[in-house]
Backbone as CSV, one residue per row, in Angstrom:
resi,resn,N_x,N_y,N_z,CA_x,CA_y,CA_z,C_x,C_y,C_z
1,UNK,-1.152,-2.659,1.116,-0.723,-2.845,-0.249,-1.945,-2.825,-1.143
2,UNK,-1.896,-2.169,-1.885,-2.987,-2.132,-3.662,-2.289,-2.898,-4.686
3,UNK,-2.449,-3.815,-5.010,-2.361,-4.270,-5.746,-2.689,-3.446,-7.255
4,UNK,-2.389,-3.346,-7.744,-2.780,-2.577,-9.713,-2.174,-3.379,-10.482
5,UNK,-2.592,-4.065,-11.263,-2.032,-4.622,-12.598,-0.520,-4.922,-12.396
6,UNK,0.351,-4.926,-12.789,1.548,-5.484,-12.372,2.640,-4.546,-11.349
7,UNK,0.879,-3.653,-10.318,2.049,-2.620,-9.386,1.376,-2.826,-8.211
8,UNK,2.333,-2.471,-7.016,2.049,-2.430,-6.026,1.687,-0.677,-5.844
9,UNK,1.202,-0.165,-4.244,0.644,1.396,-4.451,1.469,2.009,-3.063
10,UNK,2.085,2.603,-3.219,3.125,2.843,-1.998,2.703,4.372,-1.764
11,UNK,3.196,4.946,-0.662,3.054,6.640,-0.456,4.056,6.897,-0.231
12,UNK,4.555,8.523,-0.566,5.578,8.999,-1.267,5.609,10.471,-0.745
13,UNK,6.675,10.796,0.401,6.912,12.308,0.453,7.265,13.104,-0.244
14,UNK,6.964,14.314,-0.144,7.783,15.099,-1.635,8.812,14.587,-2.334
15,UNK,10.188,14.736,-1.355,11.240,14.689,-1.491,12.032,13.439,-1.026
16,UNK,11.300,12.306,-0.719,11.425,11.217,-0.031,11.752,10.052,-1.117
17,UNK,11.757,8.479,-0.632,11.458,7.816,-1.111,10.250,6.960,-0.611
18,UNK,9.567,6.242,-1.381,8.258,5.807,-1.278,7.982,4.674,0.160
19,UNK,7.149,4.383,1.031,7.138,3.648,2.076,5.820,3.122,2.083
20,UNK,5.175,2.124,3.067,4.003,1.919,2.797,3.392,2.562,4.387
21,UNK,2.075,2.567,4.083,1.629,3.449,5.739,1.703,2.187,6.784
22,UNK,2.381,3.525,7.660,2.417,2.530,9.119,0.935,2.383,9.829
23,UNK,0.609,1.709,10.514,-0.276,1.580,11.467,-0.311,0.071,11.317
24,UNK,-0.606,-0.137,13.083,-0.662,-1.690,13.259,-2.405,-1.882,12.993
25,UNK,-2.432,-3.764,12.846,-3.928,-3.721,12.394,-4.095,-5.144,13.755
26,UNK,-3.466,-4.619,14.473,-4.149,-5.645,15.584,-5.347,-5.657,16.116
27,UNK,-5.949,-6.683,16.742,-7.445,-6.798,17.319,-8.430,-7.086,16.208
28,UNK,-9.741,-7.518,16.838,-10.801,-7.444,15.922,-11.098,-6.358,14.853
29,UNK,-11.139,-4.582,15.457,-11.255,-4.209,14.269,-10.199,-3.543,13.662
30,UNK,-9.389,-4.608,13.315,-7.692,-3.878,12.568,-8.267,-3.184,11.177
31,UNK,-8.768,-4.256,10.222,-9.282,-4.148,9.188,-9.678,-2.506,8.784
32,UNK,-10.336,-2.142,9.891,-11.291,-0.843,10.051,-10.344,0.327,10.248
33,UNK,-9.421,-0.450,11.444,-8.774,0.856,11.666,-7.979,1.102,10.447
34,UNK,-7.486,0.280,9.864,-6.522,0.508,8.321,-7.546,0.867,7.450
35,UNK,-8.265,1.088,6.987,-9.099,1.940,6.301,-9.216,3.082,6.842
36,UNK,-9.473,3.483,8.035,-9.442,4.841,8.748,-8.054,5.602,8.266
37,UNK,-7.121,4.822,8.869,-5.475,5.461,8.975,-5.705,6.182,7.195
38,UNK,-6.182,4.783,6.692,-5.363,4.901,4.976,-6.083,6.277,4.627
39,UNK,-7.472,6.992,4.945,-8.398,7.586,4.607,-7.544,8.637,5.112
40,UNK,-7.365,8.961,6.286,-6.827,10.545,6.720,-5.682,10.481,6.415
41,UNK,-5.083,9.289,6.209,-3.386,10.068,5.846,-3.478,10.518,4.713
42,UNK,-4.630,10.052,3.917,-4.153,9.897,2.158,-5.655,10.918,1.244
43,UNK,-6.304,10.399,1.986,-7.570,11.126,1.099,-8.572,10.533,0.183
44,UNK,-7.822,9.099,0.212,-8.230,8.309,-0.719,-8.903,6.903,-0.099
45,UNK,-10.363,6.811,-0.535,-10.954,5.940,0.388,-10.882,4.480,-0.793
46,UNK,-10.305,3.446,0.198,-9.303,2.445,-0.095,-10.819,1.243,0.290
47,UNK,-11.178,0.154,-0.254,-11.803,-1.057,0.462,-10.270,-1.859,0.879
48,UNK,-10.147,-2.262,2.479,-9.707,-3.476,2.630,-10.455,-4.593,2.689
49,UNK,-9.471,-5.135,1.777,-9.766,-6.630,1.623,-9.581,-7.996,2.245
50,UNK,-8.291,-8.016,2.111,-7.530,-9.484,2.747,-6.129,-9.239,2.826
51,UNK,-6.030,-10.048,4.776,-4.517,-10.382,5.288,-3.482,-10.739,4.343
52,UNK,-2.474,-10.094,3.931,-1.495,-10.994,2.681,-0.689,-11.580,3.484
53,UNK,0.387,-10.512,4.583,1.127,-11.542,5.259,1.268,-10.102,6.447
54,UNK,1.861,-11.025,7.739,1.926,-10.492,9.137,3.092,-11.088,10.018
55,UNK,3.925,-10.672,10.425,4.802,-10.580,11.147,4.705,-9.390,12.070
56,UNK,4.951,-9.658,13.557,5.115,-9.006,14.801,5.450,-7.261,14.858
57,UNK,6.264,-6.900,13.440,6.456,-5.376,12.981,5.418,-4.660,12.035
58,UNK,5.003,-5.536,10.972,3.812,-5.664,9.540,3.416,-6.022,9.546
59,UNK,2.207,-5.900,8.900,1.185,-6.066,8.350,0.574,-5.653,6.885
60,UNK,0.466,-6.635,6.140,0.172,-6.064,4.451,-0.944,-6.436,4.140
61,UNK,-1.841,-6.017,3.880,-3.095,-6.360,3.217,-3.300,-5.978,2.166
62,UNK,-4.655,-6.827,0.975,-4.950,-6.752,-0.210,-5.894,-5.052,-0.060
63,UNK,-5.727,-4.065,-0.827,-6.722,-2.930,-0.627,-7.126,-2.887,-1.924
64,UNK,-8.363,-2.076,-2.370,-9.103,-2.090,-3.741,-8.968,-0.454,-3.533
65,UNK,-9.093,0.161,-4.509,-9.104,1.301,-5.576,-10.636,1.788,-6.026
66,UNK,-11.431,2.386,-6.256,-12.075,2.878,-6.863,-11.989,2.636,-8.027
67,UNK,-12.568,2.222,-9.682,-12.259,2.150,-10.438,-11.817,3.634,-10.995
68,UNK,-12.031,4.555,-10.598,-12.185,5.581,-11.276,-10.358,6.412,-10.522
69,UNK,-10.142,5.710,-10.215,-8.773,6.122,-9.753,-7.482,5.130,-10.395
70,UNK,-6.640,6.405,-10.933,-5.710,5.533,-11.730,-4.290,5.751,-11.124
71,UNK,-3.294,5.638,-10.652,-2.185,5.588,-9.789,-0.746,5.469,-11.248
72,UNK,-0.202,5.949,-11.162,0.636,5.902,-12.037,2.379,5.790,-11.698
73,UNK,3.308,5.405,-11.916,4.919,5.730,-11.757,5.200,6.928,-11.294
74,UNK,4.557,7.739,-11.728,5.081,9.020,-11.733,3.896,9.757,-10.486
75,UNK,2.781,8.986,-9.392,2.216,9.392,-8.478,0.691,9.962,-8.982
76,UNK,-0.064,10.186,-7.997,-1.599,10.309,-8.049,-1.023,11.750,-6.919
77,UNK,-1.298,13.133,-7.208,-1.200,14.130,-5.932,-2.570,13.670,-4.943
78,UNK,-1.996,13.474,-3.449,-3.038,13.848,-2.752,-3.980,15.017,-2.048
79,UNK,-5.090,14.511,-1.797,-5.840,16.005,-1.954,-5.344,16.796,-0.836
80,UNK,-5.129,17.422,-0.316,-4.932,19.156,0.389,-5.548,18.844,1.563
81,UNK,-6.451,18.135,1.439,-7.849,18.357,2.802,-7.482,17.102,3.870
82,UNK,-7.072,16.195,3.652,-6.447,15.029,4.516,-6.032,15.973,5.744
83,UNK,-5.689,14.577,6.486,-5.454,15.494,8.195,-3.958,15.109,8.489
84,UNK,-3.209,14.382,7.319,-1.721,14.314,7.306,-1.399,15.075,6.088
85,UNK,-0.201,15.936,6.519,0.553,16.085,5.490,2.142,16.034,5.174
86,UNK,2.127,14.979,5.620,3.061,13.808,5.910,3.697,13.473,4.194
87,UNK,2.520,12.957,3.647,2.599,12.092,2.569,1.934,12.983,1.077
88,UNK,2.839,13.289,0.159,2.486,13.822,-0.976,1.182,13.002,-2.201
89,UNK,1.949,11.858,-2.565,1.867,11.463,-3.456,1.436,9.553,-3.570
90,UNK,0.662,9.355,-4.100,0.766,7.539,-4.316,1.046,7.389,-5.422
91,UNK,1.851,6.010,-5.468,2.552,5.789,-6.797,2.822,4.115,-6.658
92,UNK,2.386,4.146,-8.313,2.592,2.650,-8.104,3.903,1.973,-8.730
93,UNK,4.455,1.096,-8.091,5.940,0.428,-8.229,5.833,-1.198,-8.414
94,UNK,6.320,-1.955,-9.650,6.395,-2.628,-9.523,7.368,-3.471,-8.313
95,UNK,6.961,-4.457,-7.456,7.600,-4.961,-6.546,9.621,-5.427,-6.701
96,UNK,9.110,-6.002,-8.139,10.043,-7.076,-8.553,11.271,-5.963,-9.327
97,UNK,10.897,-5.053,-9.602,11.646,-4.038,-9.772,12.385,-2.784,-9.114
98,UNK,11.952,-3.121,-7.964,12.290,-2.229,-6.876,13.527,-2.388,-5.855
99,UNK,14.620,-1.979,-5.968,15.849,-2.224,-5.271,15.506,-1.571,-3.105
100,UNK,16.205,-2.333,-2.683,16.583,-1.736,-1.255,16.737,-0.672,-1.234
101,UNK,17.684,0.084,-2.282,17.746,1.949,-2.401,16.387,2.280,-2.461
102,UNK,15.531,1.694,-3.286,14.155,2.492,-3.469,12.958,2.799,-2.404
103,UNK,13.661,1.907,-1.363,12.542,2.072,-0.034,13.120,2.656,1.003
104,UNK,12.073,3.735,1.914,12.335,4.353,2.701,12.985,3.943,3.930
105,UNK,12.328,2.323,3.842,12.434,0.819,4.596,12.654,-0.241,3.808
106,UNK,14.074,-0.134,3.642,14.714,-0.960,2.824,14.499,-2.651,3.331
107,UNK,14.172,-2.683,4.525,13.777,-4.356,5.085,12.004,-4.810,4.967
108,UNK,11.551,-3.689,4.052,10.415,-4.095,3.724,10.044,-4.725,2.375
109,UNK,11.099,-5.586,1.538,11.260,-4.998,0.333,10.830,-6.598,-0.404
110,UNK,11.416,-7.452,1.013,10.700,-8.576,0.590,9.678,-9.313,1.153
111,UNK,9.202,-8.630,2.120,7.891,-8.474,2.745,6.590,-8.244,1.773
112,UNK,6.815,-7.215,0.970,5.835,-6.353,0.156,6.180,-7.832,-0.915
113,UNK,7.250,-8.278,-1.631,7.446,-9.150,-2.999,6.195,-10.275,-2.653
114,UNK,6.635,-10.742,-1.127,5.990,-11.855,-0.603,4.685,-11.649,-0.503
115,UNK,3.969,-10.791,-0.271,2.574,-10.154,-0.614,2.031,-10.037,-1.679
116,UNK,2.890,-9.875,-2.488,2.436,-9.583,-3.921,2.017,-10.795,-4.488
117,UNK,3.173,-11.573,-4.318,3.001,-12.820,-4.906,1.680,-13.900,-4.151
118,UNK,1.210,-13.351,-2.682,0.476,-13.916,-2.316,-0.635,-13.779,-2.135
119,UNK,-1.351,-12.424,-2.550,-2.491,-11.931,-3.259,-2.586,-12.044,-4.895
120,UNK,-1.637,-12.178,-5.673,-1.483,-13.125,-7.174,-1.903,-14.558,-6.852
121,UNK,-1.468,-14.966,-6.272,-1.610,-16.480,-5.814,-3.449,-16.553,-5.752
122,UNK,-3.665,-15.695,-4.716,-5.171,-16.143,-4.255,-6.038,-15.735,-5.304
123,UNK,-5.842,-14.840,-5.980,-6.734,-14.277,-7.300,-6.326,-15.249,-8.230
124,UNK,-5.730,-15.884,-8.454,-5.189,-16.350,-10.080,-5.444,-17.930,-9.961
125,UNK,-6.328,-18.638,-8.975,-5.842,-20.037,-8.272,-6.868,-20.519,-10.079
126,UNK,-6.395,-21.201,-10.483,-7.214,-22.545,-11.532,-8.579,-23.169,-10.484
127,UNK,-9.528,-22.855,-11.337,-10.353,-24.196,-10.651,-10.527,-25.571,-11.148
């Protein structure tokens, strides 16, 4: 999960609806390997950050953006040269606005809310 301003960053087949990338992040270097996965599926080199939440099927983590990359409703095209071409497009969706129709994996829907809200949580704490 990417967090953006009041969006989450999902990937998006042509003709599909939007899903988040699979790959498990078990073991010591999960972290790594989800930066790898995110890099060749997508093209787009992602910092992971931090565990949001994990259950035995998922795994969601906080990822950072480049500043110079802007993700929009309407999708970011990915580049051509990736080693999947699986996945068209990233696009960002607000969580809280997003129905069960809108996911590819409709039982992910409050998985991702619960993430959201729990990378908001850790950024936003009062000192």
């Amino acid at each position: 999960m990417i967090p953006q301003q009041q969006a989450i960053i999902l990937v998006q087949q042509k003709h599909g609806l939007p899903t988040t990338l699979g790959v498990s992040a078990e073991g010591s270097d999960g972290l790594c390997k989800l930066h790898r996965y995110a890099w060749e599926k997508t093209g787009i080199n992602i910092e992971v950050n931090q565990l949001l939440f994990q259950t035995p099927q998922l795994t969601i983590v906080s990822c950072l953006l480049s500043n110079d990359i802007h993700i929009s409703e309407r999708g970011l095209a990915l580049p051509a040269w990736r080693t999947s071409d699986k996945y068209e497009y990233m696009v960002a969706k607000n969580p809280y606005l997003l129905t069960r129709n809108d996911l590819k994996n409709p039982e992910m829907l409050i998985p991702l809310r619960e993430a959201y809200v729990a990378h908001f949580n850790k950024n936003h704490k009062e000192d």
